[in-house]
KEKE-382413 format. One record per residue (C-alpha): residue number from 1; residue in one letter; x negated, z, y negated. Coordinates in steps of 0.5 Angstrom, whole numbers, plus 2048, in hexadecimal, padded with zeros to 3 digits. Each point is the difference from the previous one (the first is absolute). Example, Ala and Ser with C-alpha at 12.3 -4.5 7.8 and 13.67 -1.06 7.14 Angstrom:
! residues 2
{num = 1 residuo = a px = 7E7 pz = 810 py = 809}
{num = 2 residuo = s px = 7FE pz = 7FE py = 7F9}
***
This chain:
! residues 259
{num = 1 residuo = x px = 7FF pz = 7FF py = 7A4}
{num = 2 residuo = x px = 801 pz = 801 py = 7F8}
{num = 3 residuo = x px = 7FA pz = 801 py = 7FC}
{num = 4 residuo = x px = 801 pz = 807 py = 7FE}
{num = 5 residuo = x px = 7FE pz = 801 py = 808}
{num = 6 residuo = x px = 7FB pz = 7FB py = 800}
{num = 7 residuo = x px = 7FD pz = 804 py = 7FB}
{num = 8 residuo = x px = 801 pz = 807 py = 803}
{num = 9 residuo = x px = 7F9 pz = 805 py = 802}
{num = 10 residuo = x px = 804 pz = 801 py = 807}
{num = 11 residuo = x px = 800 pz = 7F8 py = 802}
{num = 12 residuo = x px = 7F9 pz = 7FF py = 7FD}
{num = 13 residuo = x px = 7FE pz = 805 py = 805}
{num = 14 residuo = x px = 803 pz = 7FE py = 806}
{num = 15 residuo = x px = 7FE pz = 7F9 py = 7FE}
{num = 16 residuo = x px = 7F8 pz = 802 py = 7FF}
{num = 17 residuo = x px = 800 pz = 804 py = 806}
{num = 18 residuo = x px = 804 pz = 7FA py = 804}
{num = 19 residuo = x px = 7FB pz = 7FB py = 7FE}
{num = 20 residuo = x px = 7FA pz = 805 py = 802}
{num = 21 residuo = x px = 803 pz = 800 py = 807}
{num = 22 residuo = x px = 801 pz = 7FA py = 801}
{num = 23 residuo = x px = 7F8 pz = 7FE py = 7FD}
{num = 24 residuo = x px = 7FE pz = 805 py = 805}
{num = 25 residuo = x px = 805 pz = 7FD py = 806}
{num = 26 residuo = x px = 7FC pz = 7F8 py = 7FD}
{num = 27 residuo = x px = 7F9 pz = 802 py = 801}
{num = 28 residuo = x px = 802 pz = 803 py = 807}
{num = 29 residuo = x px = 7FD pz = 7FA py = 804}
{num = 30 residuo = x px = 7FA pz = 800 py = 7FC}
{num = 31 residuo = x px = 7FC pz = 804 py = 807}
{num = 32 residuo = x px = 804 pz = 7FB py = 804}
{num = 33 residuo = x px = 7FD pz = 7FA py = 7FC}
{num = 34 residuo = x px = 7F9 pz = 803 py = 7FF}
{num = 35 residuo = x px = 7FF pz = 7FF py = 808}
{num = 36 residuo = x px = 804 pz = 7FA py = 800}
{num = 37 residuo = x px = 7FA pz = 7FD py = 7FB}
{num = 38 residuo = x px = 7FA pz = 804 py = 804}
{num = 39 residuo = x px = 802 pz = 7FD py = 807}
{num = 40 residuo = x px = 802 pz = 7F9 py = 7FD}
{num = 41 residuo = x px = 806 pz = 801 py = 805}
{num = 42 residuo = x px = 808 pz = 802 py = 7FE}
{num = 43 residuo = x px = 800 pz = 804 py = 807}
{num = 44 residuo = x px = 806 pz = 7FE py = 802}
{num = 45 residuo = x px = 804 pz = 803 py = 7FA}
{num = 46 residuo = x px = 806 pz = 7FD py = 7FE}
{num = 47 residuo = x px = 801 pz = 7FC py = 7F9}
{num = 48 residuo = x px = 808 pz = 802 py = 800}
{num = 49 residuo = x px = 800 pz = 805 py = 7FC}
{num = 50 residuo = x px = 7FB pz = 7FE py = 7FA}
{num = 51 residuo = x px = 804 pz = 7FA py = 800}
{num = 52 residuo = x px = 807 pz = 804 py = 7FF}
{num = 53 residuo = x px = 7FC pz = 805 py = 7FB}
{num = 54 residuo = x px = 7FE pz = 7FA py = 7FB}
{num = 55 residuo = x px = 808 pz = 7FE py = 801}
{num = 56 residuo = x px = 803 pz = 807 py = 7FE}
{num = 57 residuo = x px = 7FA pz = 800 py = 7FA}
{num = 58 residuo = x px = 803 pz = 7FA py = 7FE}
{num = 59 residuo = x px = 807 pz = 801 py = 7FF}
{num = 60 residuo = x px = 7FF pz = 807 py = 7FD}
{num = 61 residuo = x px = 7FC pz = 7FC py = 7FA}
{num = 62 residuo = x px = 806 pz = 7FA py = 800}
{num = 63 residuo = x px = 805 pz = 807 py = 801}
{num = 64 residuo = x px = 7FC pz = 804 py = 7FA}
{num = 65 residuo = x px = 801 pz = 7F9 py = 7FB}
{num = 66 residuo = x px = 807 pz = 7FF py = 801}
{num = 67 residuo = x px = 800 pz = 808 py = 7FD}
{num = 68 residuo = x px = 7FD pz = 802 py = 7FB}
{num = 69 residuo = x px = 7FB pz = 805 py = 7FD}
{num = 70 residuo = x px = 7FD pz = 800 py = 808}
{num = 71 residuo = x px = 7FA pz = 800 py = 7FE}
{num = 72 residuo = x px = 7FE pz = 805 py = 805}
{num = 73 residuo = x px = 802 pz = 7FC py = 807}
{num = 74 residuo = x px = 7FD pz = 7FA py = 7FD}
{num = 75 residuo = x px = 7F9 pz = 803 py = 7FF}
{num = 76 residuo = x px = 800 pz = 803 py = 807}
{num = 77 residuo = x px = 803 pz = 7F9 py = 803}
{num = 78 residuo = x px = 7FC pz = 7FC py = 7FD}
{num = 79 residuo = x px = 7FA pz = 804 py = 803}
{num = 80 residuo = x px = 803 pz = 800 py = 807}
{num = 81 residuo = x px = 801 pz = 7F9 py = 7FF}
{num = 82 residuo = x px = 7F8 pz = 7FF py = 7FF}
{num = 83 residuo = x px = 7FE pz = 804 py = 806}
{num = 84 residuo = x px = 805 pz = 7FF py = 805}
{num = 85 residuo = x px = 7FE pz = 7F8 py = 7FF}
{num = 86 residuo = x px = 7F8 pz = 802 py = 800}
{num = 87 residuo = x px = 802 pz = 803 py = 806}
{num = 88 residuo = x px = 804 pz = 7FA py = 804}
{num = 89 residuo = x px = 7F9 pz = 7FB py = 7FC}
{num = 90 residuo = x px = 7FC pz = 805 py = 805}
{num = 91 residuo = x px = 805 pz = 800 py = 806}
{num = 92 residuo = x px = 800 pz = 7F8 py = 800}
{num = 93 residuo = x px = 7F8 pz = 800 py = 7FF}
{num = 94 residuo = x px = 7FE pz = 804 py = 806}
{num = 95 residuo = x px = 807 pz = 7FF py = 805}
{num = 96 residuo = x px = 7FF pz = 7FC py = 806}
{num = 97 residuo = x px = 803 pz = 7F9 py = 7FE}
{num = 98 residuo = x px = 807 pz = 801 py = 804}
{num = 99 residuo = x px = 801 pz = 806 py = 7FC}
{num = 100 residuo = x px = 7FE pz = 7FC py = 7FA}
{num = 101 residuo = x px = 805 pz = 7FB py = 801}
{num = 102 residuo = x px = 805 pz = 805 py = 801}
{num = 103 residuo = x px = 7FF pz = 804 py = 7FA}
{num = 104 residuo = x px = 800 pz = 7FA py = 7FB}
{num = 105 residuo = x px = 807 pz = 7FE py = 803}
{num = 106 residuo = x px = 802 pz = 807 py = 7FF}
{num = 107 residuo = x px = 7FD pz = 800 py = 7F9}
{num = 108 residuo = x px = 804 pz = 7FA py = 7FE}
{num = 109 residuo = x px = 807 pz = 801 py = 803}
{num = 110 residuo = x px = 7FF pz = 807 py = 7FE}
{num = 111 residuo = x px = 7FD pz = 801 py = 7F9}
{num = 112 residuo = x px = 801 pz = 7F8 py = 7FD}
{num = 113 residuo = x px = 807 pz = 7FE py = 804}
{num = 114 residuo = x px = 803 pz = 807 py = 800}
{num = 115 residuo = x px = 7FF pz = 801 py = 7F8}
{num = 116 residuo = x px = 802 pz = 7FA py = 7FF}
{num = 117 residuo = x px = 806 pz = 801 py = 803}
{num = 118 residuo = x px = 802 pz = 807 py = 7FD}
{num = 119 residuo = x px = 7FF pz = 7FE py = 7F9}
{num = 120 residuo = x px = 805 pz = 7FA py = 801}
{num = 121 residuo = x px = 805 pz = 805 py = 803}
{num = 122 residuo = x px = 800 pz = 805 py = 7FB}
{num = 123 residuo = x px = 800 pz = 7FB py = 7FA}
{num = 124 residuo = x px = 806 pz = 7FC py = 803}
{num = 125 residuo = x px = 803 pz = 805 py = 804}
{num = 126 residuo = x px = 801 pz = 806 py = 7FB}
{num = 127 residuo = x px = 7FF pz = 800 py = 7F9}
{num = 128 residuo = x px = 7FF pz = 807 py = 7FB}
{num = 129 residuo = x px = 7FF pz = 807 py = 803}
{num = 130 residuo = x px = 803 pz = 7FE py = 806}
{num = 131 residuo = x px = 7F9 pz = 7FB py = 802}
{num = 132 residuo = x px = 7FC pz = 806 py = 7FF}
{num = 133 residuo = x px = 804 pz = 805 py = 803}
{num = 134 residuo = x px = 7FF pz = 7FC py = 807}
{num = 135 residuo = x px = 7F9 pz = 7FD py = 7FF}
{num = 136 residuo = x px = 7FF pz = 809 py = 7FF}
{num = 137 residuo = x px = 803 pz = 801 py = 808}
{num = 138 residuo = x px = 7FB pz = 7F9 py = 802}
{num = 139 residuo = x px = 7FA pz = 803 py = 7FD}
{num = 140 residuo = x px = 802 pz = 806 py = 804}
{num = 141 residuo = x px = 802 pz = 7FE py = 806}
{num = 142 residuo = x px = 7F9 pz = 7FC py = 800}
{num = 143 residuo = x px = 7FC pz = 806 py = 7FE}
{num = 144 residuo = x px = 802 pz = 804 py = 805}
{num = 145 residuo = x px = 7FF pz = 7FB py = 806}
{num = 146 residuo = x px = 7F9 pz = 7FF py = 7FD}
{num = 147 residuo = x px = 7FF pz = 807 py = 801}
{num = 148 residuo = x px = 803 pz = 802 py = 806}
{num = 149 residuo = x px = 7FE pz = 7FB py = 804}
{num = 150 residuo = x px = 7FF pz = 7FF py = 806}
{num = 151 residuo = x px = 806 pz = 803 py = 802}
{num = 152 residuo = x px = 7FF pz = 7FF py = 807}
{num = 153 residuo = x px = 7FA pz = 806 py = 7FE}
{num = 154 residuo = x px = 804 pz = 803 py = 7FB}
{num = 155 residuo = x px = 806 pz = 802 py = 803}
{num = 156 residuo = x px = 7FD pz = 804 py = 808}
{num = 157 residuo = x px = 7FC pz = 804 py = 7FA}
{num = 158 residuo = x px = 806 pz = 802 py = 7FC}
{num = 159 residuo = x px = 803 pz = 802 py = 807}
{num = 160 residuo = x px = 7FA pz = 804 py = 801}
{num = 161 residuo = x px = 7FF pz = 803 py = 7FA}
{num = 162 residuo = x px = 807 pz = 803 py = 7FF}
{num = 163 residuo = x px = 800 pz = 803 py = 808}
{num = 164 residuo = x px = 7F9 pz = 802 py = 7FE}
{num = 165 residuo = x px = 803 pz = 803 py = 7F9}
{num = 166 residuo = x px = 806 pz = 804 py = 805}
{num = 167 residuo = x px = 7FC pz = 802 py = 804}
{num = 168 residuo = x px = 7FC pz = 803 py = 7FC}
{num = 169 residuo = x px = 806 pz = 804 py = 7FD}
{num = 170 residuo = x px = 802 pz = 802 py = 806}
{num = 171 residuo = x px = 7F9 pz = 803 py = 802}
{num = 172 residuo = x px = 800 pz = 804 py = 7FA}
{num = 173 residuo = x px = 807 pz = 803 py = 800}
{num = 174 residuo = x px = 800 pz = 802 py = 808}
{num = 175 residuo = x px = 7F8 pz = 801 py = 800}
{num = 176 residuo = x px = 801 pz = 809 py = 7FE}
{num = 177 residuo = x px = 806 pz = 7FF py = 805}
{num = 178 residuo = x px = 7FF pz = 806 py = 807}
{num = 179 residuo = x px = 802 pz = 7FE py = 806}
{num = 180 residuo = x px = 805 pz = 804 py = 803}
{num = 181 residuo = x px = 800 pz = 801 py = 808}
{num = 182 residuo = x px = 806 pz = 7FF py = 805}
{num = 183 residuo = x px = 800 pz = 804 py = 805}
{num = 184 residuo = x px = 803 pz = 7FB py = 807}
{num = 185 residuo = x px = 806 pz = 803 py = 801}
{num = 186 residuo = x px = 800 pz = 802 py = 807}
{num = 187 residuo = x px = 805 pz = 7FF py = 806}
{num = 188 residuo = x px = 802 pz = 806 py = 805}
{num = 189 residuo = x px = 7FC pz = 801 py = 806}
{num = 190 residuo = x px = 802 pz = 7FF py = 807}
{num = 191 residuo = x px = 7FA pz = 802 py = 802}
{num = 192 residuo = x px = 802 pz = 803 py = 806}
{num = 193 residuo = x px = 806 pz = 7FB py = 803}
{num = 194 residuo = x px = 7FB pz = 7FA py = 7FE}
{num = 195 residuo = x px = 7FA pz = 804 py = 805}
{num = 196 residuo = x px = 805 pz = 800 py = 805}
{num = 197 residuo = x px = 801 pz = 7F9 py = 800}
{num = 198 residuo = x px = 7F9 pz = 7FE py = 7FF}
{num = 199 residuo = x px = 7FE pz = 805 py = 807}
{num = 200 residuo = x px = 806 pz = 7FC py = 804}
{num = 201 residuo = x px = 7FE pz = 7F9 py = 7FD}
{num = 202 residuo = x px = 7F9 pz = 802 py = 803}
{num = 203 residuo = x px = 801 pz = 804 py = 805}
{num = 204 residuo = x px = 805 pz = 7FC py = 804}
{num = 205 residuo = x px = 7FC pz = 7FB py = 802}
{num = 206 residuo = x px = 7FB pz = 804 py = 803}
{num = 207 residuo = x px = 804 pz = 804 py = 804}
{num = 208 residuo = x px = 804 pz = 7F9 py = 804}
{num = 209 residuo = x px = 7F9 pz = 7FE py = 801}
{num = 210 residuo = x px = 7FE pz = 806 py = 803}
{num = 211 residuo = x px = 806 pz = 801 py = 804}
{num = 212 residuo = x px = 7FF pz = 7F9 py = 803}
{num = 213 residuo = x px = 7F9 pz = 800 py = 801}
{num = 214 residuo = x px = 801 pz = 807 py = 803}
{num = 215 residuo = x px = 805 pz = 7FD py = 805}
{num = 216 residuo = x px = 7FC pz = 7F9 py = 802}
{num = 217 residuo = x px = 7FB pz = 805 py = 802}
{num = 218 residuo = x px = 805 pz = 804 py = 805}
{num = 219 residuo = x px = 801 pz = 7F9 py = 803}
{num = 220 residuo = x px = 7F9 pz = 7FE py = 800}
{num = 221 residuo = x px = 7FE pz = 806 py = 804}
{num = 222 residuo = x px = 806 pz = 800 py = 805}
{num = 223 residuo = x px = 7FE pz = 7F9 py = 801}
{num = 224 residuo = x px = 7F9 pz = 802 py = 802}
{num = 225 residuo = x px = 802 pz = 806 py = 804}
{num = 226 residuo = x px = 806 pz = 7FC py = 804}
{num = 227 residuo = x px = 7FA pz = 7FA py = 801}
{num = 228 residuo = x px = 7FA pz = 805 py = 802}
{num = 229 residuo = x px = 806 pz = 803 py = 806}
{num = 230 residuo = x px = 802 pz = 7F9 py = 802}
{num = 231 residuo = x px = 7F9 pz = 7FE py = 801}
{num = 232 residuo = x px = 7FF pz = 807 py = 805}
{num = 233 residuo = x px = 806 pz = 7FE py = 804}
{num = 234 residuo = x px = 7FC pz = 7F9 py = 801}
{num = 235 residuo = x px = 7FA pz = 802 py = 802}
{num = 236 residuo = x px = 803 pz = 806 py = 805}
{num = 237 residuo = x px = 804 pz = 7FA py = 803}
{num = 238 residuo = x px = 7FA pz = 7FC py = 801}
{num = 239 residuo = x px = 7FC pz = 804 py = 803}
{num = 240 residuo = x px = 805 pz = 803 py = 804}
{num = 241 residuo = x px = 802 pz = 7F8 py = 802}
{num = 242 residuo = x px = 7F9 pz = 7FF py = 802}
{num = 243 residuo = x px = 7FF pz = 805 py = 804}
{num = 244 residuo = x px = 806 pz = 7FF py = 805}
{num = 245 residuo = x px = 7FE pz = 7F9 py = 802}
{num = 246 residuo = x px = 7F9 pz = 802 py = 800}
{num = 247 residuo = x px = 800 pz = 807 py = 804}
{num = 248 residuo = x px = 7FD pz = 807 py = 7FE}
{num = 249 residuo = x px = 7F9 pz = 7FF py = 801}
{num = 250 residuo = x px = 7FE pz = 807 py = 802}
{num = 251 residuo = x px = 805 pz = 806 py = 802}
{num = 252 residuo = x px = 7FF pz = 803 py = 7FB}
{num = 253 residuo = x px = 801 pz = 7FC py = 7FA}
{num = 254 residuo = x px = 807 pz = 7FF py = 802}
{num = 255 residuo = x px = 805 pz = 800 py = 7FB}
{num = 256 residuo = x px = 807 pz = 800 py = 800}
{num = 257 residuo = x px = 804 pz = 7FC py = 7FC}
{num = 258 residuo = x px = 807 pz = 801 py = 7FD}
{num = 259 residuo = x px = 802 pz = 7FB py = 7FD}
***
């Protein structure tokens, strides 16, 4: 960046109002911290992104030294460096003790080994604009993951605006839209062959039924009428047989049997 642009009104209102932001994004975690010091208890919180913001706070400063005129990202760091290590002083004081050793392990590979790792590469590994240029897209890439995790929340919630946002959209281009009524196209009517075939479906049956019940009535009776006639002749020929071995009795009951 040639000093001329460092100088220019449009770069010094970007960076104040970038330096406003990000002193408003610092005190974000105050309200957390408060209860934290209330409760005399972390609550389950996590120290990682404290830890993670004091490093990106950090190589912004070391990123500001190597350029020149950056008196704004150094002032605005400087202070993220001060609160983001108020705040893991906080966390250490009040977190269970696992969760204490856990982020003094954190604290130390990350901000002491990490740093100390990236200052070697850079003054070894690349010289002039060229270290500058690739400690600016380290710094970046460090800011946005600090403000973009956790990433296992942030990204359902980046789905669910967008397919929010569609719907949305959707609503407000087809919500005046009228409804148009189709009328069911209807089939030709066979009205009178599908009754006829209904009648003789349901007629059918009852028609064999009453035939056949009629003929086992017919049968039944001449049954009976052939059983009543049997039994008469029987008993006419029992009668008769008993009077000839017996003999009349009086003359006048006689009877005459033709058999």
């Amino acid at each position: 960046m040639t000093s001329s642009s460092a100088h220019s009104p449009l770069v010094i209102a970007f960076g104040i109002l970038g330096n406003v932001v990000s002193f408003v994004v610092f005190l974000a975690p105050v309200p957390t911290f408060w209860r934290v010091y209330k409760k005399k208890s972390t609550e389950g919180f996590q120290s990682v992104p404290y830890v993670f913001a004091l490093f990106s706070a950090m190589i912004w400063i070391y990123y500001a030294f190597l350029k020149s005129d950056e008196f704004l990202l150094i002032t605005i760091n400087a202070f993220g460096c001060i609160i983001e290590t108020i705040y893991i002083l906080m966390y250490i004081t009040y977190a269970p003790k696992q969760a204490r050793v856990f982020a003094l392990r954190l604290l130390l590979l990350v901000n002491f080994g990490g740093f100390c790792l990236i200052l070697l590469l850079s003054h070894f590994l690349a010289q002039g604009p060229v270290r500058v240029q690739v400690l600016g897209w380290v710094c970046v890439g460090f800011s946005v993951g600090v403000f973009a995790a956790p990433l296992s929340i942030m990204c359902p919630n980046i789905l669910g605006f967008t397919f929010g946002v569609a719907q949305m959209i959707l609503y407000a281009i087809y919500r005046n839209k009228k409804t148009v009524l189709v009328e069911d196209q209807k089939l030709p009517e066979h009205k009178g062959d599908v009754v006829k075939q209904i009648q003789i479906l349901t007629t059918t049956p009852e028609v064999e039924i009453q035939v056949q019940a009629a003929a086992v009535s017919s049968h039944a009776n001449t049954d009976n009428e052939n059983c009543e006639q049997n039994k008469d002749k029987y008993v006419h020929a029992q009668t008769c047989n008993t009077e000839k071995i017996i003999g009349p009795s009086m003359p006048s009951q006689m009877v005459t049997c033709e058999v």
